[in-house]
Every structure is written in C-alpha cells, then in structure tokens.
C-alpha positions as CSV (number, residue, x, y, z in Angstrom):
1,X,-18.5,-81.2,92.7
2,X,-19.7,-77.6,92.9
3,X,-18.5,-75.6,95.9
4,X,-20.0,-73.2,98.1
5,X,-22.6,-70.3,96.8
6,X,-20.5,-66.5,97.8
7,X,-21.1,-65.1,100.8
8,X,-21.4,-61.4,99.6
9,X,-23.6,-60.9,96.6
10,X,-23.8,-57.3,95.8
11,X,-26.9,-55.7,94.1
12,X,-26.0,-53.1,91.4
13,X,-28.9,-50.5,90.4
14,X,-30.2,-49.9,86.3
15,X,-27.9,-46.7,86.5
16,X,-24.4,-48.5,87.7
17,X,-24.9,-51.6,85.3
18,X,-25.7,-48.7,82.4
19,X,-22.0,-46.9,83.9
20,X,-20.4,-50.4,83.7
21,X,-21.3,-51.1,80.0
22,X,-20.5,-47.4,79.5
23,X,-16.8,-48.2,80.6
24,X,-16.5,-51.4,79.4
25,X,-17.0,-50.2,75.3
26,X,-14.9,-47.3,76.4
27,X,-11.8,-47.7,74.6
28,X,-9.6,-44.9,77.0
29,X,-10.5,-46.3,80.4
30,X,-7.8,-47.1,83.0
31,X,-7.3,-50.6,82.8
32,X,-8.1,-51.2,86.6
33,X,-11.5,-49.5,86.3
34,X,-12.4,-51.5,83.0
35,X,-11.7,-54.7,84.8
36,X,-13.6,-53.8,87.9
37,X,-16.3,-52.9,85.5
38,X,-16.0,-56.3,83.6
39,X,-16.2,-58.0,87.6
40,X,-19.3,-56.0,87.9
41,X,-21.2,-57.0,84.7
42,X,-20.3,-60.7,85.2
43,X,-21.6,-60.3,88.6
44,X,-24.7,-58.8,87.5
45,X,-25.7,-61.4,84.8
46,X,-24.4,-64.5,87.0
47,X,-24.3,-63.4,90.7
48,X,-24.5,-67.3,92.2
49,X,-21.1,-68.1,90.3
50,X,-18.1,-69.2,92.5
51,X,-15.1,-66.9,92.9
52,X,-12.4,-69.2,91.1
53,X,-14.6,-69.3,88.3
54,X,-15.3,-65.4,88.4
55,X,-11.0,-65.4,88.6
56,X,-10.8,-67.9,86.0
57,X,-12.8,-66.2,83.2
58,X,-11.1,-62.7,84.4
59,X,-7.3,-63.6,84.4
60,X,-6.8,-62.4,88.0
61,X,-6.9,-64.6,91.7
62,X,-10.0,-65.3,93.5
63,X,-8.8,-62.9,96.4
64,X,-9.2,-59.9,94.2
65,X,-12.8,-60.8,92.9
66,X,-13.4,-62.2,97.0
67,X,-12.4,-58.6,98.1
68,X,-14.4,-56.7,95.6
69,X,-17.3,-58.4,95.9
70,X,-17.1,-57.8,100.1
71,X,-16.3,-54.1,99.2
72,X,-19.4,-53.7,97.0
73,X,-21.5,-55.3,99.4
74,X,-20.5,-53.8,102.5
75,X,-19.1,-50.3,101.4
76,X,-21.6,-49.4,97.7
77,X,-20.6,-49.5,94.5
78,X,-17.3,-48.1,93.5
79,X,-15.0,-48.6,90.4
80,X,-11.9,-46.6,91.9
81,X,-9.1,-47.3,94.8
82,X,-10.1,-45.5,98.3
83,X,-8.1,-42.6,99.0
84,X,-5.1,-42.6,101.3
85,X,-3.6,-45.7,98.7
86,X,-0.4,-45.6,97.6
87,X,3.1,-44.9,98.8
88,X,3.5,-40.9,99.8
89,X,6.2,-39.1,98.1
90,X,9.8,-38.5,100.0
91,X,10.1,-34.9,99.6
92,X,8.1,-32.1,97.5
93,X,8.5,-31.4,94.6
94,X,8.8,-27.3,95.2
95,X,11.4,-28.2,98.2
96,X,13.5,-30.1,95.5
97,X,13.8,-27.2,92.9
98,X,14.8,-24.3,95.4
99,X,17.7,-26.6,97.0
C-alpha cells in the first residue's frame, strides 16, 4: 500500500543540479555535503518518492531527508549546516597559552 505523496517538494535550478553532480564525482568532499548532494539528485530525478524510501536507499532515517527536504523548500538550496551550529569552545585558545 503506497503512503502519502511529501509535503515539501523542493525545485532545484540547471545550475544547483550541475553543483550537485559536481560534488557527488568529487572524490575530496565532506561526507555530509556529498550526501546532501546525493539527497538532492535523488530528489531531482524522483521528487514524488516517499521519505522512508528516500532513507532506505540513502542509509540514514526518514527525519533527516523530512528535514532537508522542508529546509530546501522553505529556506533555498543549501548543502552546508547554518551557522551558530555546534558546541562553542570553553575558553580561548590565546587565554590558555599565556596562563
């Protein structure tokens, strides 16, 4: 029994599905950005396909191709993390080496 269509479809332009292919043959890419990229071209090529299947063929959880799909959609087309991500550091690195 086939489930629901996805509610966020993003549209990529010629020149972001030409950057994706671009990244995906690259062999030194970050491994986050080449899988965003693969998520992107599969998306492309079969955009009606159901996000555990998406998941499935990708090797991660539905969530993570659910919430880039939304972010594409709602935000444009990005391969990287949003600023501000991440844990901040402790202490400086300068402050460290004068105590």
């Amino acid at each position: 029994m086939p489930g629901l269509k996805p509610i966020y479809r993003p549209k990529f332009t010629a020149a972001q599905i030409a950057e994706v292919k671009r990244i995906v043959k690259k062999r030194s890419a970050p491994v986050a950005v080449a899988e965003r990229a693969r998520l992107a071209l599969l998306l492309h090529e079969s955009p009606d396909l159901e996000n555990p299947v998406v998941a499935r063929q990708l090797g991660h959880h539905e969530n993570w191709v659910r919430f880039w799909r939304k972010r594409w959609t709602n935000e444009g087309f990005s391969l990287t993390d949003k600023s501000g991500r991440g844990r901040k550091p402790a202490f400086s690195p300068t402050r460290a080496r004068a105590g």
